[in-house]
C-alpha positions, 0 to 999 in steps of 0.5 A, spaced: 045 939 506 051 936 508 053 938 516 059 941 518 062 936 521 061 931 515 064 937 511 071 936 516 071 929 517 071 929 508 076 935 508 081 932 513 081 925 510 084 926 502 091 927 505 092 921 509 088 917 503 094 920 499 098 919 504 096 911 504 095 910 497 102 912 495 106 910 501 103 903 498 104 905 491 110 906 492 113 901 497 111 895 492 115 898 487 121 899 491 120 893 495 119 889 488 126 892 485 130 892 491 130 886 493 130 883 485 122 880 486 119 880 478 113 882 477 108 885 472 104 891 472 097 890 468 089 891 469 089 887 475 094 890 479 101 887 480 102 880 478 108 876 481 111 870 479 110 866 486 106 867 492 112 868 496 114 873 492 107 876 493 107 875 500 114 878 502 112 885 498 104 885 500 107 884 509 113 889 508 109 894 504 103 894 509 108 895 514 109 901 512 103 903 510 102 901 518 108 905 519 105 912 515 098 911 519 102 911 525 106 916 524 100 921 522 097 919 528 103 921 532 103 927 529 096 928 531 097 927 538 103 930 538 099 938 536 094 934 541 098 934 547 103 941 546 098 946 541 091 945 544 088 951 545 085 949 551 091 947 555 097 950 551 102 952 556 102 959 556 109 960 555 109 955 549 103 960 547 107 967 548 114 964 545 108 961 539 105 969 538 112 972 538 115 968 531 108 969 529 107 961 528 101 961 532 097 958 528 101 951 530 095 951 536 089 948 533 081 948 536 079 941 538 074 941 533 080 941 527 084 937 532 080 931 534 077 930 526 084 930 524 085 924 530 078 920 528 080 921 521 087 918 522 085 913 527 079 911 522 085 909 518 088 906 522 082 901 523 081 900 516 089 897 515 087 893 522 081 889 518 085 889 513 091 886 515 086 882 518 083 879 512 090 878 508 092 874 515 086 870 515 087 868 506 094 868 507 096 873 504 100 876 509 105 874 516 102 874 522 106 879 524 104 884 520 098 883 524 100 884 531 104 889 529 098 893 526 093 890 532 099 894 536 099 901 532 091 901 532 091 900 540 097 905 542 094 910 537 086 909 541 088 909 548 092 915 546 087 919 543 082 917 548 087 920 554 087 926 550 080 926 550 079 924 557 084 930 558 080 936 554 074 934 558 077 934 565 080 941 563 073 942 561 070 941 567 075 945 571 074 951 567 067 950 568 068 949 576 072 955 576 067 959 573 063 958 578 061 964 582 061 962 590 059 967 595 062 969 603 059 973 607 062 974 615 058 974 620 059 975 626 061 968 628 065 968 622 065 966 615 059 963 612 058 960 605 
């Protein structure tokens, strides 16, 4: 039996892989007709008369592959940081109930395996990249650019997390229940 969380992180994961295969897909081919580079489309995938012109569509179309992943993730931080349920503002809330979209607040359970899904993917363009760089299959800028997206969107996520635990660590300091009796010297905890 497949656990909960397994269940999830498969379900969240078709988007972005959709999202990435096409935005891949679909810059090739246009970064190939757009700037007039010859190529053909046969079992082996695209097939381009020179490196050069291989190397100038692979770097561009990787980059926005790095860019949609990106993008995802930021969107992810984004509801992270404004519509988590645990530390929406309560006006942001009331406002969200009133059009009836609240919905837009999400759980931490939907929010963080929607973010290790993106950052997965992230990572996964980053060893990528860094395989492409190592075969010179690819400018080195792409790469540093990736490295970058890669590190920005952890630290990020890491600080929301380290948020949700701190909230989650206050709320339980408030719940605590602390008791005062007077005396006739005054108060004694």
């Amino acid at each position: 039996m497949f656990s909960r969380i397994l269940i999830k992180l498969i379900d969240e994961a078709i988007f972005p892989a959709l999202a990435i295969f096409v935005a891949r897909l679909g810059s090739s081919i246009f970064l190939a007709q757009y700037y007039g580079v010859e190529y053909s489309l046969g079992v082996s995938g695209f097939v381009y008369n020179n490196q050069a012109d291989f190397i100038f569509v692979n770097s561009y179309s990787t980059l926005v592959v790095i860019a949609v992943v990106g993008v995802g993730l930021l969107y992810n931080l984004t509801k992270s940081h404004l519509f988590h349920e645990t530390h929406v503002d309560p006006s942001l809330a009331a406002r969200l109930h009133s059009f009836r979209v609240s919905r837009f607040i999400q759980t931490s359970f939907d929010l963080y395996s929607q973010g290790v899904v993106w950052l997965s993917y992230s990572f996964l363009v980053l060893f990528a990249s860094i395989a492409m760089t190592y075969f010179d299959l690819l400018h080195t800028w792409v790469l540093w650019v990736s490295v970058a997206a890669t590190f920005i969107g952890t630290y990020l996520f890491i600080i929301d997390v380290e948020r949700e635990l701190l909230v989650g660590n206050t709320a339980s300091e408030i719940t605590e229940e602390v008791v005062l009796k007077i005396d006739d010297g005054g108060l004694v905890e």
